[in-house]
MMTF fields as JSON, N, C-alpha, C and O atoms, coordinates in Angstrom:
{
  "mmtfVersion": "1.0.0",
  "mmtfProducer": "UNKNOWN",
  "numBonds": 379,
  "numAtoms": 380,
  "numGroups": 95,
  "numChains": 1,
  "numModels": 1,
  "chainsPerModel": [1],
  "groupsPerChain": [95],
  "chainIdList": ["A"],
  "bondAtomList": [4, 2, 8, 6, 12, 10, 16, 14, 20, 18, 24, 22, 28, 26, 32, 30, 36, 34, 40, 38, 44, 42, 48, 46, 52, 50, 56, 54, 60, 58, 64, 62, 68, 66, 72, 70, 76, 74, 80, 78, 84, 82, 88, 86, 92, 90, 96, 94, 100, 98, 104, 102, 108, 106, 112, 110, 116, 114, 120, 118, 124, 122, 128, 126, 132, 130, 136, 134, 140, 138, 144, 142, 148, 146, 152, 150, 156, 154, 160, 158, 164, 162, 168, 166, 172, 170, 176, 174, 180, 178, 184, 182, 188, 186, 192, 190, 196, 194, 200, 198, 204, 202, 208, 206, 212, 210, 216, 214, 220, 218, 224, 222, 228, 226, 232, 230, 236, 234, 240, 238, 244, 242, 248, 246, 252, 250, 256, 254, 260, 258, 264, 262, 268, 266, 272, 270, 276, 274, 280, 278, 284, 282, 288, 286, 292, 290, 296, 294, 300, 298, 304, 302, 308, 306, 312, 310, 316, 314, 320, 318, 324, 322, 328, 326, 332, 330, 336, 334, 340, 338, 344, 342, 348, 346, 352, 350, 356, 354, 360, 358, 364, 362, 368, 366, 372, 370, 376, 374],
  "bondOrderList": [1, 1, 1, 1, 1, 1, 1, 1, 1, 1, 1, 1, 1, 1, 1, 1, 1, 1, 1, 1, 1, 1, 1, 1, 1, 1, 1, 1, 1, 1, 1, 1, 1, 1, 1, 1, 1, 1, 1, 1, 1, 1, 1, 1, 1, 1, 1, 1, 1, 1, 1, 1, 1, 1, 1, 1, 1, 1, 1, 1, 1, 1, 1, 1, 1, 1, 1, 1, 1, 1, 1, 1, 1, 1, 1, 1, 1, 1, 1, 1, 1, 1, 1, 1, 1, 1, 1, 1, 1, 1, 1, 1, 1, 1],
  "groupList": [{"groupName": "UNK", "atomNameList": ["N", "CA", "C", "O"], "elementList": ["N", "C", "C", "O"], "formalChargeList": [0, 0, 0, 0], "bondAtomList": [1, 0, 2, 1, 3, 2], "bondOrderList": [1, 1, 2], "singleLetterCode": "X", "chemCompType": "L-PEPTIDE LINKING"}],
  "groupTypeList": [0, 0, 0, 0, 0, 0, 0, 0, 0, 0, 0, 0, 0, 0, 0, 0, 0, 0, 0, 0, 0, 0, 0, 0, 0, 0, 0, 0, 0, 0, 0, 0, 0, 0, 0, 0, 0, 0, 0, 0, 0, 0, 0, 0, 0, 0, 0, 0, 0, 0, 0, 0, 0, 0, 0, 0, 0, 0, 0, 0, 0, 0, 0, 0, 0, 0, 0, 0, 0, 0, 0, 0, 0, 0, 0, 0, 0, 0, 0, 0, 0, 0, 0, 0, 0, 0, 0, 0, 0, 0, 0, 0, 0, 0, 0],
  "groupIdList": [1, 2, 3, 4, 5, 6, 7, 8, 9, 10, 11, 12, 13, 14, 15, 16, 17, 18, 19, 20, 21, 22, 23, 24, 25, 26, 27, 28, 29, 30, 31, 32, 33, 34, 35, 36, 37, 38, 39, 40, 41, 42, 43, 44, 45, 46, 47, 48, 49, 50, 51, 52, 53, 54, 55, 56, 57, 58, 59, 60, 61, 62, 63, 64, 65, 66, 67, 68, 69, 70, 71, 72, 73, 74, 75, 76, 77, 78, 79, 80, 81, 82, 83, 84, 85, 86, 87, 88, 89, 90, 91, 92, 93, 94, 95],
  "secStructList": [7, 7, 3, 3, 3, 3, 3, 3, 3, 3, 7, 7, 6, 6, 6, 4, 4, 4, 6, 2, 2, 2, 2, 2, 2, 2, 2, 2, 2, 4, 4, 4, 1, 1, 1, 3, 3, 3, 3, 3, 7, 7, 5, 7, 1, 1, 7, 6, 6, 3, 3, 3, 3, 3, 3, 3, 3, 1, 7, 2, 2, 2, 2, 2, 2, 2, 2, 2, 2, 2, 2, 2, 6, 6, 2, 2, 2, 2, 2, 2, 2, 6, 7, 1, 1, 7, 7, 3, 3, 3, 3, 3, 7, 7, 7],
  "xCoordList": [-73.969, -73.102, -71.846, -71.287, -71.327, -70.042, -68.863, -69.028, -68.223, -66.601, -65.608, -65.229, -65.038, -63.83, -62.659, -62.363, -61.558, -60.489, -59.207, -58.994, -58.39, -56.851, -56.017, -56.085, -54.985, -53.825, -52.741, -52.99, -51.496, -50.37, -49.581, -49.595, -48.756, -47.898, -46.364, -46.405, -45.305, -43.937, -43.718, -44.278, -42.746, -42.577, -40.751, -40.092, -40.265, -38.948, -38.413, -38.931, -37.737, -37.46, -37.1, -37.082, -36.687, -36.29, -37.917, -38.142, -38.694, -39.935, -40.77, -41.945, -40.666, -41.652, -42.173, -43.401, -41.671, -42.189, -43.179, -43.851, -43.107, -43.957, -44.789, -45.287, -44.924, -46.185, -46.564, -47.546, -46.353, -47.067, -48.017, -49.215, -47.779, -48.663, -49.737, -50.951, -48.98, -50.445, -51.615, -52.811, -50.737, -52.116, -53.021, -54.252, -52.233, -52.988, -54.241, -55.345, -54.005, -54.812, -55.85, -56.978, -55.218, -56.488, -57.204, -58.285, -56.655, -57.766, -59.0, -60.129, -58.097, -58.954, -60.042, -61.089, -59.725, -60.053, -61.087, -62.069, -60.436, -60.868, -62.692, -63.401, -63.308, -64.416, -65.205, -66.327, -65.26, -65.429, -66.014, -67.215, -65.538, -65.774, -66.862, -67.665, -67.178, -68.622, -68.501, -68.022, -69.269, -69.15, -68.199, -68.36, -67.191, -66.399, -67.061, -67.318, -67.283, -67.966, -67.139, -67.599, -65.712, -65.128, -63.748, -63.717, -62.663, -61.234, -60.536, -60.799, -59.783, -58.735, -57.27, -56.97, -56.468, -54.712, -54.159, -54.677, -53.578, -52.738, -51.044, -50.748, -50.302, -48.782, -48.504, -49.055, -47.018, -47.113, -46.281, -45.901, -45.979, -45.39, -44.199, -43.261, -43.827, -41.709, -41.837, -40.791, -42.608, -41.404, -42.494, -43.688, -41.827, -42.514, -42.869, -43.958, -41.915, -42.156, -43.216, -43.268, -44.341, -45.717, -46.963, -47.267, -47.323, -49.207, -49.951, -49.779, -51.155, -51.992, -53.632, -54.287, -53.945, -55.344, -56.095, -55.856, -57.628, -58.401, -59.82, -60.259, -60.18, -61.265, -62.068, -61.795, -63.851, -64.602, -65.786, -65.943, -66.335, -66.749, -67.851, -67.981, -69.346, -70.686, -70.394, -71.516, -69.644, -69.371, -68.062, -67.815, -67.294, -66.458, -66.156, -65.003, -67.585, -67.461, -67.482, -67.553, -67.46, -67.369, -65.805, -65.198, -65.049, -64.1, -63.227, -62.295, -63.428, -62.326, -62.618, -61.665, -64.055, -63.918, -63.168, -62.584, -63.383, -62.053, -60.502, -59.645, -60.348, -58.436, -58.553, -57.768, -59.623, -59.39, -58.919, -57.884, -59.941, -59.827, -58.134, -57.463, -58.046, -56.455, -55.623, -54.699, -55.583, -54.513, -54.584, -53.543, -56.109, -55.885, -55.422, -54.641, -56.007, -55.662, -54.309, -53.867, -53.227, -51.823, -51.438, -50.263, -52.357, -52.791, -51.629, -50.531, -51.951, -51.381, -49.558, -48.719, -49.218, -47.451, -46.91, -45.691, -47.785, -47.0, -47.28, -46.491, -48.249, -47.955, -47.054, -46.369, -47.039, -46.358, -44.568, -43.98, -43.975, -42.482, -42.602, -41.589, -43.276, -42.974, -42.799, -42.712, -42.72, -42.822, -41.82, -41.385, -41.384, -40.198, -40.776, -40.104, -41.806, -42.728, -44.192, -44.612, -44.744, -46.651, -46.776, -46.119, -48.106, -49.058, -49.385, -49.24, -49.924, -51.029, -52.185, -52.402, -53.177, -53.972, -55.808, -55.928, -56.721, -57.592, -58.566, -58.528, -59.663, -61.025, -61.139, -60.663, -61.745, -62.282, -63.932, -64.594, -64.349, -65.828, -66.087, -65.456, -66.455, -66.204, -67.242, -67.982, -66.803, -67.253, -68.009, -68.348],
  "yCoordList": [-85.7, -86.809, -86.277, -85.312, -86.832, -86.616, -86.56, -87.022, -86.254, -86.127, -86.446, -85.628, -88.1, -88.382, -87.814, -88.504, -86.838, -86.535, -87.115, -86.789, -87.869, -87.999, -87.365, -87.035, -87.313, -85.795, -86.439, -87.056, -86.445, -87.285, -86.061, -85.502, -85.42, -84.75, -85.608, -86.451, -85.344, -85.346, -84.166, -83.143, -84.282, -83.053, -83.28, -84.308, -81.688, -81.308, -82.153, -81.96, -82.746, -82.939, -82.283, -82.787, -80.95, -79.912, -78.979, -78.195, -79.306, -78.647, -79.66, -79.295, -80.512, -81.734, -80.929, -80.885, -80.24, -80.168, -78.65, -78.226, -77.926, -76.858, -77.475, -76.623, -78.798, -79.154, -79.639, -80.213, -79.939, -80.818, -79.663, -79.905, -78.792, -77.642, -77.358, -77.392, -77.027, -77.392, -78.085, -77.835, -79.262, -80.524, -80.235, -80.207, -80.057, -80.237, -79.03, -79.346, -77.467, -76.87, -77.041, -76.552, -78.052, -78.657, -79.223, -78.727, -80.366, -80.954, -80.346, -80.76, -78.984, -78.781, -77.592, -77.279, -77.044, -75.896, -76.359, -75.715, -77.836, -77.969, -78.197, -77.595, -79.012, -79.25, -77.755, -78.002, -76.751, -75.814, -75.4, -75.129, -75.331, -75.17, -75.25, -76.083, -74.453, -75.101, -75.842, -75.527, -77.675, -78.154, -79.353, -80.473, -79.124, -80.358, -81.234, -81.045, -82.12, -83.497, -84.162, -84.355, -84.493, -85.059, -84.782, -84.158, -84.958, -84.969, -86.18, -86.388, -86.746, -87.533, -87.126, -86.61, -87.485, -86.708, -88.373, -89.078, -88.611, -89.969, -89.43, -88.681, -89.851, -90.131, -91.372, -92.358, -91.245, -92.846, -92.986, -91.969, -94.59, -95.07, -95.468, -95.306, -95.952, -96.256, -94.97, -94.915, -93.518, -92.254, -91.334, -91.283, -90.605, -89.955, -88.76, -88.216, -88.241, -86.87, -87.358, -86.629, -88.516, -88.258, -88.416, -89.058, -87.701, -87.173, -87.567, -87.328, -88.387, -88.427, -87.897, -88.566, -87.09, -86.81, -87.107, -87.11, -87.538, -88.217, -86.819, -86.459, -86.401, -85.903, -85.902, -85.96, -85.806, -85.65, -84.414, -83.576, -84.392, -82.797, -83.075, -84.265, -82.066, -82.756, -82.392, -82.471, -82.104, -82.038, -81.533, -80.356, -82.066, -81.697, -80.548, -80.207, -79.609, -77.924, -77.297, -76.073, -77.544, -77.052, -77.357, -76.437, -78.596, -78.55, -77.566, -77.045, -77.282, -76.566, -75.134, -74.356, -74.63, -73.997, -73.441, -72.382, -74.436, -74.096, -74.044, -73.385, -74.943, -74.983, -73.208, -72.311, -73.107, -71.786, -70.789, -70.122, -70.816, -69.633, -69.747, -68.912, -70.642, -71.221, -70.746, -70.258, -70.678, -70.468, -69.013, -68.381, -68.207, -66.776, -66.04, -65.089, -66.603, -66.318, -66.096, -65.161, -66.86, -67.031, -68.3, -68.667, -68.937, -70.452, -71.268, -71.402, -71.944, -72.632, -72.24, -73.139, -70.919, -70.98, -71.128, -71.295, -71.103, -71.624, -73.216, -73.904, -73.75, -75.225, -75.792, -76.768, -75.144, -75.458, -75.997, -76.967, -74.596, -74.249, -75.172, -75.784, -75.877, -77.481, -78.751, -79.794, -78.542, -79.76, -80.173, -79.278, -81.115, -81.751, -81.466, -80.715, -81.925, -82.253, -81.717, -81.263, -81.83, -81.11, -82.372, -83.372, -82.166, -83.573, -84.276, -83.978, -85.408, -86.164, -86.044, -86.136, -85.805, -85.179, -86.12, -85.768, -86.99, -87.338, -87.822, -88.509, -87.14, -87.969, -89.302, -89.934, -89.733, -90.957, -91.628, -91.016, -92.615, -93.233, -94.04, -95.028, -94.312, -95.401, -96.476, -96.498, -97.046, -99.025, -99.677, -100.816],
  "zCoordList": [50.836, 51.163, 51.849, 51.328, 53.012, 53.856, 52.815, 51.686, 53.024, 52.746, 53.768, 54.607, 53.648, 54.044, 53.712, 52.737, 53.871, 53.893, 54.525, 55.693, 53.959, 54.95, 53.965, 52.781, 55.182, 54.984, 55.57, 56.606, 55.119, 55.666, 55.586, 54.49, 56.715, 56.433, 56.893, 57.789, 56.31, 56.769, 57.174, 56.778, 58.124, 59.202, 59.17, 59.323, 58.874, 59.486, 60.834, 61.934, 60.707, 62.32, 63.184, 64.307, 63.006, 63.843, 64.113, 65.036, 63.196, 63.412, 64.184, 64.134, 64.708, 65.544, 66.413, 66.345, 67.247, 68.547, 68.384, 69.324, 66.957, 67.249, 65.829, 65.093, 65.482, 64.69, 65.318, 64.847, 66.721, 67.421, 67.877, 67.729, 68.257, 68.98, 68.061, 68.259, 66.853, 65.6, 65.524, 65.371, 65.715, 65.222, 66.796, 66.828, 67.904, 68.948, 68.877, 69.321, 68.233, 68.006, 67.076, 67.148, 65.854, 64.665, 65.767, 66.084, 66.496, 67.034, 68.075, 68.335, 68.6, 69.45, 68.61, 69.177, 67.377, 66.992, 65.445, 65.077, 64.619, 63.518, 63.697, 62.891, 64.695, 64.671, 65.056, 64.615, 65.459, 65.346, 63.977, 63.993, 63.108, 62.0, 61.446, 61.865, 60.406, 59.48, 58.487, 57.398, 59.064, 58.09, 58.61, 58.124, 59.611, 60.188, 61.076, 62.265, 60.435, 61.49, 62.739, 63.864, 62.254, 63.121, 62.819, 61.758, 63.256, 63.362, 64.352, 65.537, 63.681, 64.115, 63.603, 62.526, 64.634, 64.395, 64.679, 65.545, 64.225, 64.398, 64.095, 63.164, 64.842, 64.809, 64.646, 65.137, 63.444, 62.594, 64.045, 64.626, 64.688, 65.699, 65.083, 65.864, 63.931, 63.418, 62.871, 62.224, 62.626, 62.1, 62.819, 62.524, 63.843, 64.587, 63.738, 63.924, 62.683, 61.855, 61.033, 60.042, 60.966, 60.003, 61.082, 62.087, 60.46, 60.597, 59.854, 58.659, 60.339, 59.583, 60.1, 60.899, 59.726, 59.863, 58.985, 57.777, 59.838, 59.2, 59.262, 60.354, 58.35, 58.868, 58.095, 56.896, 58.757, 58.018, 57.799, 58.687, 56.952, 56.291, 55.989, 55.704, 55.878, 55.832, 54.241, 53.741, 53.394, 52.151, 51.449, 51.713, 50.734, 50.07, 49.494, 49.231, 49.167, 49.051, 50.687, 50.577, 51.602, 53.042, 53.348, 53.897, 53.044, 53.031, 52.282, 52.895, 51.097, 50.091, 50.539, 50.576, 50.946, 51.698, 52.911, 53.14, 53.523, 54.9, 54.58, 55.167, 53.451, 52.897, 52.338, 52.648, 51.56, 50.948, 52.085, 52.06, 53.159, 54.054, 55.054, 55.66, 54.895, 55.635, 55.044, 55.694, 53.631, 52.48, 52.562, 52.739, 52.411, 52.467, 53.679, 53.678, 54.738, 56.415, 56.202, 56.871, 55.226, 55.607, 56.524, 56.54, 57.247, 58.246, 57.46, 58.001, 55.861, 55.533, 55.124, 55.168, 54.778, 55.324, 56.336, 56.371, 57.608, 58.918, 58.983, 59.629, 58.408, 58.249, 57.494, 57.797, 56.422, 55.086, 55.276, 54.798, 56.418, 56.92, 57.327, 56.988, 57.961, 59.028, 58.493, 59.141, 56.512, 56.029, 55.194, 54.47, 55.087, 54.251, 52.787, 52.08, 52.336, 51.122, 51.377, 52.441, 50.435, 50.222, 50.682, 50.393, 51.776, 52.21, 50.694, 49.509, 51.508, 50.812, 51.273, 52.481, 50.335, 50.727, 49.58, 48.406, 50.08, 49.082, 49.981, 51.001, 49.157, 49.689, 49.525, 48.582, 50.401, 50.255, 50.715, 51.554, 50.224, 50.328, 51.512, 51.137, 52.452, 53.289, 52.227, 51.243, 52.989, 52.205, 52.935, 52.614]
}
């Protein structure tokens, strides 16, 4: 069974313009992956500093997989510096 994931980050406002370079590399780099079905990046339109990505995973152990390898890579402290607060972060079922 798939795994829906969304991820909301708040973003530094002084960090906007090099999370933007980020997400633009998730998008171009996340489906790559083993196990990533699809990726969507959305910018909220009234607060330009949130993100929301939507993505999906042919399973929820392929996902924690990839956070793992991000976290050990060191991947996730250069995201991390760009954030006001820890994402939100939860699977979900479609309906």
């Amino acid at each position: 069974m798939s795994a829906n994931v969304i991820i909301t980050f708040t973003v530094k406002p002084e960090k906007a313009g090099s999370f933007r370079v980020i997400m633009n590399s998730v998008k171009m780099d996340l489906p790559k992956v083993e196990g990533c079905l699809n990726v969507a990046i959305y910018n909220d339109q009234s607060n330009s500093n949130v993100y929301t990505l939507v993505e999906t995973w042919a399973s929820e152990a392929l996902h924690q997989k990839h956070i793992s390898g991000v976290i050990e890579s060191g991947g996730w402290g250069v995201i991390s510096e760009h954030l006001i607060c820890d994402p939100i972060s939860r699977y979900f079922s479609q309906i």
